[in-house]
N, CA and C of each residue as an Amber inpcrd file, in Angstrom:
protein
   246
-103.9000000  42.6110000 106.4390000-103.1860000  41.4360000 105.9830000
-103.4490000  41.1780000 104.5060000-104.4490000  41.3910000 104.3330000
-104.8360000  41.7340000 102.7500000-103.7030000  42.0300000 101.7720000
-103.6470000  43.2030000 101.8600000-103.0350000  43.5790000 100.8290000
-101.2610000  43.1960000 100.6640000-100.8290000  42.5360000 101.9730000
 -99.4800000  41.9680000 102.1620000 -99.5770000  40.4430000 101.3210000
-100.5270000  39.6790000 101.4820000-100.8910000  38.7640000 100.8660000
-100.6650000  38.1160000  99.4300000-100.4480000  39.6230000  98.6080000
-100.2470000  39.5820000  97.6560000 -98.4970000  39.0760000  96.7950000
 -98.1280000  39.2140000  97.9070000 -96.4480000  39.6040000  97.7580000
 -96.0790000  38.1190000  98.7300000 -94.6780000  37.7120000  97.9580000
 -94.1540000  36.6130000  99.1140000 -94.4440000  35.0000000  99.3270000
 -94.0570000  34.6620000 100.1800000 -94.5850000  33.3730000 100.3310000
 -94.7620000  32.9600000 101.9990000 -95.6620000  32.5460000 102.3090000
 -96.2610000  32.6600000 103.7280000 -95.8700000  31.2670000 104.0320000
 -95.2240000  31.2060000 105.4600000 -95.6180000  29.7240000 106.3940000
 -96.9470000  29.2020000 106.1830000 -97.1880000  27.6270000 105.1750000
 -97.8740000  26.8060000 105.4760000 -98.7350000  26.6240000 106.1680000
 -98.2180000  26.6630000 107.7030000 -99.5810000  26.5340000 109.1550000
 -99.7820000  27.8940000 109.3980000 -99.2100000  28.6650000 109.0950000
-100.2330000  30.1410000 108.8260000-101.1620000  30.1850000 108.0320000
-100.9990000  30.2960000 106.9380000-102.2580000  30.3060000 105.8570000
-103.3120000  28.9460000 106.1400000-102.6480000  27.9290000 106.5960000
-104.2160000  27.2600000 106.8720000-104.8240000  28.1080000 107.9440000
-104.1850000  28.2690000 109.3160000-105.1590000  29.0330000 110.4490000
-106.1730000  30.0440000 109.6800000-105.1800000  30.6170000 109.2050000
-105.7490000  31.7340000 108.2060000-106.9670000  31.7570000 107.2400000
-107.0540000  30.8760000 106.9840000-107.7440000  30.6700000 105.9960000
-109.0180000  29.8660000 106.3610000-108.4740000  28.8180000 107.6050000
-109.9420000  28.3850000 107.9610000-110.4130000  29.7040000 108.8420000
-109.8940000  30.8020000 109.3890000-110.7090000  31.5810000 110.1880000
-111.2580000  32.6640000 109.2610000-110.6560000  32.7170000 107.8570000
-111.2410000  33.8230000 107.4880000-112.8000000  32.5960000 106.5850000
-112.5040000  31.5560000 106.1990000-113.6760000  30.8000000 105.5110000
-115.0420000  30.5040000 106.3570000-114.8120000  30.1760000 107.8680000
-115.2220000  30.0600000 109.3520000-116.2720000  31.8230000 109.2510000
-115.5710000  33.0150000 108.8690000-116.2360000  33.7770000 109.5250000
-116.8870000  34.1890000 108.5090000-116.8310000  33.8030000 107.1080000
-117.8160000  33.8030000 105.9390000-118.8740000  33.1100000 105.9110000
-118.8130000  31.7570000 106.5740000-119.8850000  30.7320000 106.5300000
-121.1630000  31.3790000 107.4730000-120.5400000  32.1190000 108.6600000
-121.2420000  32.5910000 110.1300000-121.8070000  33.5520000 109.5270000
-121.2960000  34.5710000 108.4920000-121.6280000  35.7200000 108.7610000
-123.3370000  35.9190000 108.5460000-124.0510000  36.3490000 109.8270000
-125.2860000  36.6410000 109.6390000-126.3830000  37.0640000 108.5050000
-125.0300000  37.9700000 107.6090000-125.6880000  39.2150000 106.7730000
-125.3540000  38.9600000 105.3270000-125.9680000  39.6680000 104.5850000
-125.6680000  39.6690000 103.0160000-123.8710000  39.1380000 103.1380000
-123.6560000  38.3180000 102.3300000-122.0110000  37.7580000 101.7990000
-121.2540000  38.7140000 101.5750000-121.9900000  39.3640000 100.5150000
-121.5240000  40.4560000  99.4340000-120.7620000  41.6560000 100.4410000
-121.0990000  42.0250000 101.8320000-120.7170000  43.0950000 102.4140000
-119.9660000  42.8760000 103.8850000-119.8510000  41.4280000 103.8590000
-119.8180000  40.6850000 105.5210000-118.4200000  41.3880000 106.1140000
-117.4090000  41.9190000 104.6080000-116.0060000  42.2720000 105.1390000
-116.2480000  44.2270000 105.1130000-117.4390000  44.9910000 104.5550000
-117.7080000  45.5680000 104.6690000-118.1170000  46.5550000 105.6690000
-119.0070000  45.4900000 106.5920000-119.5420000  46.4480000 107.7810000
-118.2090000  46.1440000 108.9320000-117.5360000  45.5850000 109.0570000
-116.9810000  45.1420000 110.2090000-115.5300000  46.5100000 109.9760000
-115.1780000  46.6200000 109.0340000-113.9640000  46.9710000 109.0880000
-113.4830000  47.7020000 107.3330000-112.6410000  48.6450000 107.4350000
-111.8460000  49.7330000 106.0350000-111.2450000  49.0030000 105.8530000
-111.3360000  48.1730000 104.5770000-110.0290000  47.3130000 104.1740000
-109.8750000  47.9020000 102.8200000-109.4010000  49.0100000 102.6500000
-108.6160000  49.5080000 101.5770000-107.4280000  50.3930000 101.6060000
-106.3490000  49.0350000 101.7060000-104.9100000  49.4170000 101.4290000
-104.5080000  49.2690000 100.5110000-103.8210000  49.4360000  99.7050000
-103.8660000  51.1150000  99.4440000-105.1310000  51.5540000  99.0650000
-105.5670000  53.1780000  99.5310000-106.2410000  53.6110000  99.4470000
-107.4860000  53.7290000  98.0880000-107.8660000  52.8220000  97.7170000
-109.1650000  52.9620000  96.3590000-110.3570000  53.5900000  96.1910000
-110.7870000  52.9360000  98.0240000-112.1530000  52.8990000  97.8120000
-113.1870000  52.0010000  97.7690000-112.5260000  50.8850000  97.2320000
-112.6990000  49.2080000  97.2720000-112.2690000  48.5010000  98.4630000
-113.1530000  47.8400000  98.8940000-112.3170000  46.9150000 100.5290000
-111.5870000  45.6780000  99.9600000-110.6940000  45.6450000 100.0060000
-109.8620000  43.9770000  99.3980000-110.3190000  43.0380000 100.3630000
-111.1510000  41.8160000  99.8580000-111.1840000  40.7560000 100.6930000
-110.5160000  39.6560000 100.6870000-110.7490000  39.8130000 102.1440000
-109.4690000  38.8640000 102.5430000-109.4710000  37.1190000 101.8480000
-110.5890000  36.6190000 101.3920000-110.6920000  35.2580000 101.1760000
-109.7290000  35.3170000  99.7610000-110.1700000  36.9900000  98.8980000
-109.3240000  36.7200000  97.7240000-108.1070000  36.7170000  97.8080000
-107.3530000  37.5740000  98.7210000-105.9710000  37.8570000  98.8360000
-105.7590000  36.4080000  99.5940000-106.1380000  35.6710000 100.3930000
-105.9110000  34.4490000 100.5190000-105.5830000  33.4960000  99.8090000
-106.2520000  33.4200000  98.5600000-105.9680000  32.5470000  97.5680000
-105.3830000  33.2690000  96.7640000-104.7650000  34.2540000  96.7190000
-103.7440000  34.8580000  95.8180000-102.5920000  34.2340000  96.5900000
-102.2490000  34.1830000  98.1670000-101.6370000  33.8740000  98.9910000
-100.7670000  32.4550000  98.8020000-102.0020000  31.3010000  98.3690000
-101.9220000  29.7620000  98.5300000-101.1360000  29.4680000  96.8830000
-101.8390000  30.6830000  95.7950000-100.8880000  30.4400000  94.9210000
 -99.2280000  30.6500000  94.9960000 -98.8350000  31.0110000  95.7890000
 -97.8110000  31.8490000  96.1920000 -96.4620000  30.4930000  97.0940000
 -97.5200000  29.2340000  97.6960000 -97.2220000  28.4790000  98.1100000
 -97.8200000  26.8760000  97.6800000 -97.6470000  26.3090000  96.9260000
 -98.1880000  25.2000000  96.3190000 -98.7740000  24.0840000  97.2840000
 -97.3330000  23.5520000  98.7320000 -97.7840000  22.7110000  99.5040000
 -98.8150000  23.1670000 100.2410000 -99.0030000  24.8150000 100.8530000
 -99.9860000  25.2720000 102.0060000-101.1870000  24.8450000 100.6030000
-101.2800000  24.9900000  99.9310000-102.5310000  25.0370000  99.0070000
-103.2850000  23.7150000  99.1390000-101.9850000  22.7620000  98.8690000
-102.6600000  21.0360000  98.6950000-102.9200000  20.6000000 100.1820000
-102.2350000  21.3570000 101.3240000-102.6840000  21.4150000 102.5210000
-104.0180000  21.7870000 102.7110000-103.9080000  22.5900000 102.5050000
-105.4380000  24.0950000 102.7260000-106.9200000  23.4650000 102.0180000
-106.5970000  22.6330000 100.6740000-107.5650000  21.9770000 100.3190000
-108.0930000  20.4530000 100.2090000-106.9640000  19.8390000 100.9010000
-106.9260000  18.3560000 101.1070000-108.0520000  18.8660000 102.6400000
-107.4840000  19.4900000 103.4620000-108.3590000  19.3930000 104.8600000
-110.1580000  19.9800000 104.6480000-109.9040000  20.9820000 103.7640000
-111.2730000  21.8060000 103.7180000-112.5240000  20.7930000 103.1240000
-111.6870000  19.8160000 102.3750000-112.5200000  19.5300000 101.0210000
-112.9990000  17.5540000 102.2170000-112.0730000  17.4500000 103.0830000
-112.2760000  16.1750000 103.5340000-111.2800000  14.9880000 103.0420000
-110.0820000  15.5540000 102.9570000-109.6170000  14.5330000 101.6770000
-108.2700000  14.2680000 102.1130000-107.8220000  14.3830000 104.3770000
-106.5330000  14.4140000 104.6780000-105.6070000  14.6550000 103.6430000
-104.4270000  14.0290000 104.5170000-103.3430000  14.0080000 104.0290000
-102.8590000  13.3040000 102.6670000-103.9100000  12.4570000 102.2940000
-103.8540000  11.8370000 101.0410000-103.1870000  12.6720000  99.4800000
């Protein structure tokens, strides 16, 4: 999903699910930060060498959509619908 991320503009209540499950499994992750998208899974589409993570292509994502953004960070931050 990464590397699609980059391109487009995504449904709103997608990218929040999205985004709280990929922020959700950063907070959990047991192990060094730096590698958490590392051990689990090859995330290099297209092929580099580099794993694209997903939190960045996420917020490449939210730029892509202005309201999912003021959505995505009104809820994260505590700050509803305001």
């Amino acid at each position: 999903m990464s590397s699609l991320m980059h391109k487009g503009k995504f449904d709103a209540d997608f990218l929040n699910d999205y985004g709280q499950a990929v922020v959700k499994y950063e907070r959990e992750y047991p192990g060094d930060p730096g590698v958490a998208w590392r051990d689990t899974a090859h995330l290099d589409y297209p092929p580099t060498g580099n794993a694209n993570d997903p939190l960045s292509s996420f917020m490449d994502a939210l730029g892509h959509n202005p309201a999912a953004s003021l959505d995505f960070f009104n809820v994260s931050t505590g700050q509803g619908d305001d």
